[in-house]
N, C-alpha and C positions, 0 to 999 in steps of 0.2 A: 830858858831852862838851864840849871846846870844839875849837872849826874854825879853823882859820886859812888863809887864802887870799890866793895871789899869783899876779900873772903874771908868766909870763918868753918873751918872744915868742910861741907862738902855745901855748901852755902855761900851764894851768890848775893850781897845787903849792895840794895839801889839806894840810896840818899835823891829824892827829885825834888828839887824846887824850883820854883816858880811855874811857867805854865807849861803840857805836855799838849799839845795843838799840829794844828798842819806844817809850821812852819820846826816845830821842833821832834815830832816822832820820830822822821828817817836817823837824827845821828842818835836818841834816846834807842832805838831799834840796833843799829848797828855799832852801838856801845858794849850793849850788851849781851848783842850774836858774838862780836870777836871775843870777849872775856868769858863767853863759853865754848868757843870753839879752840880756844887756846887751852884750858883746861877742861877734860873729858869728865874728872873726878865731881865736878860741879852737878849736885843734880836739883836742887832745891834754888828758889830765888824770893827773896823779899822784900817787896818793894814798902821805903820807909816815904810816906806822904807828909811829914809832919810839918816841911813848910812848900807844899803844894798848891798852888791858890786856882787851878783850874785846870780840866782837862774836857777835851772836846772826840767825837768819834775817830779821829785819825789817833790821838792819844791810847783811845781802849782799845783801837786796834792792834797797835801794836803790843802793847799788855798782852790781848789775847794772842799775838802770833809768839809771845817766848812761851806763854803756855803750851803751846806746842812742841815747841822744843822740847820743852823740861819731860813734858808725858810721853816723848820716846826714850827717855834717859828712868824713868819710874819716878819723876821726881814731883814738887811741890809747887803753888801758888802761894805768896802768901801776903799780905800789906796790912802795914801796922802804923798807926799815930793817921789815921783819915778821917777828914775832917766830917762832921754832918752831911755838906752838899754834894761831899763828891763819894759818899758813901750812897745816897740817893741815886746818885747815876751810877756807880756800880750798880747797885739794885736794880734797878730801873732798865740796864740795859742785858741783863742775864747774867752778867762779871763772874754775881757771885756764887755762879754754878761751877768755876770750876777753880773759884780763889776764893780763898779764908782770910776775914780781916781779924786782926786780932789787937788787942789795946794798948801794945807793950810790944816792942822789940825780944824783950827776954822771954817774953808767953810763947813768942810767934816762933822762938832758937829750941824751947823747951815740948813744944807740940810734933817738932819736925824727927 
């Protein structure tokens, strides 16, 4: 997996490719615990899937543990450019009760 991270006002943008699994969630997780704990003003985060090619339950796990974060701060879920399958397993595993996929990076800056 590599992470790529930036901010854009008060907006956390993940870049994930390749695969988010057991071997790769701890540092995907503590990527981006330290890049919100370094900055407080972050309350929103959006994870870009665009060249994602798999994620497994230690992956949503960790997805669902920055949601947590961000909902003591009032902030957002959001993931944009996901693919069919791994839109399924969001679905499939409750994801998308508390994250909004949306089809465009600009949709997903314009919702927030």
């Amino acid at each position: 997996m590599k992470l790529e991270l930036r901010r854009n006002g008060t907006t956390l943008i993940a870049q994930v490719s390749g695969e988010l699994d057991l071997s790769t969630s701890p540092a995907f997780r503590e990527q981006i615990e330290t890049k919100l704990a370094e900055d407080q003003l972050i309350q929103h985060l959006i994870l870009d899937f665009t060249e994602a090619e798999f994620v497994d339950s230690s992956g949503l796990g960790a997805i669902l543990g920055r949601y947590k974060t961000l909902a003591q701060r009032k902030g957002r879920l959001s993931a944009v450019n996901v693919p069919p399958h791994l839109h399924r397993l969001f679905e499939l595993s409750g994801l998308l009760k508390v994250m909004t996929i949306y089809p465009s990076l600009q949709e997903a800056q314009n919702k927030i």
